[in-house]
N, C-alpha and C positions, 0 to 999 in steps of 0.2 A: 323589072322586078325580079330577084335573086328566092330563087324555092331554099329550102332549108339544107338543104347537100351541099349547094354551091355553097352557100354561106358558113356551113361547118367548114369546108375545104378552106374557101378564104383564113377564115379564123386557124384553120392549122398550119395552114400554107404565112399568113403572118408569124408565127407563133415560131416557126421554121429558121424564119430568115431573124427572127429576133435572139434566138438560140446563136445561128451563126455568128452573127454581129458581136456579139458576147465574146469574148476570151473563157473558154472553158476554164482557165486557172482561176479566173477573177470570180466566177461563179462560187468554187468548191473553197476558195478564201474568204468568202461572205460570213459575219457572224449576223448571228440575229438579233436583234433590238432589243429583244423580249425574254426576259432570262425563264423559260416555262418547266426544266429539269426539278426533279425534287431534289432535297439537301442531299449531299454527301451523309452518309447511315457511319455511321461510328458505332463497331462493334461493343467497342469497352461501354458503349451506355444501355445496351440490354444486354449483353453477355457479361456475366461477372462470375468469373470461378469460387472467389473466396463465399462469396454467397451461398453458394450451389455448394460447395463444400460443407458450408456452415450449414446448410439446412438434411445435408443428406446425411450428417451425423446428426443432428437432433432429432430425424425421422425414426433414425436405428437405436437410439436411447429410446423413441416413445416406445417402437416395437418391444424392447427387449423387457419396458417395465411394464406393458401389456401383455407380454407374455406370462410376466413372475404374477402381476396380478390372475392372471386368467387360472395359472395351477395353482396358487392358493388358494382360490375360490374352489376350484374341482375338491383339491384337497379336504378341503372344512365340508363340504356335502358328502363326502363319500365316507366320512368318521365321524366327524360329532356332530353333525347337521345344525340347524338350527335350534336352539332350544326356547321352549315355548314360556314366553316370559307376560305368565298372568296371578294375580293371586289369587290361592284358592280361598274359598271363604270360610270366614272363622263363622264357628259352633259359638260363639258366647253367649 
């Protein structure tokens, strides 16, 4: 009866002479069966300049007509504010 040393040795000491037996080229020539790689990433389908163009000017028209809004609002508070729109009551 083989204790568990002897038997790991065996098993490497086979594993050994199974490596030599092999042609090291015929090894590193082997393809695999199992195609398990992700796809080939093609930049042009998340990367889009004309996009990214297109939105980084529509960004800078929103700022710039959130800006014009922003000082006309300051503007109208700071001169004619709101004016208070109630009737007053008639005396009849």
């Amino acid at each position: 009866m083989q204790n568990k040393l002897t038997r790991k040795a065996s098993w490497e000491d086979m594993y050994r002479k199974h490596r030599n037996n092999v042609k090291n080229d015929v090894i590193r020539s082997a393809k695999p069966k199992v195609d398990n790689k992700p796809p080939l990433l093609k930049i042009t389908a998340y990367y889009k300049p004309g996009t990214i163009e297109a939105n980084t000017a529509r960004l800078a028209q929103i700022e710039e007509d959130n800006f014009k809004l922003i000082r006309n609002i300051n503007i109208i508070y700071r001169t004619k504010r709101i004016p208070k729109c109630y009737r007053a009551k008639d005396d009849d």
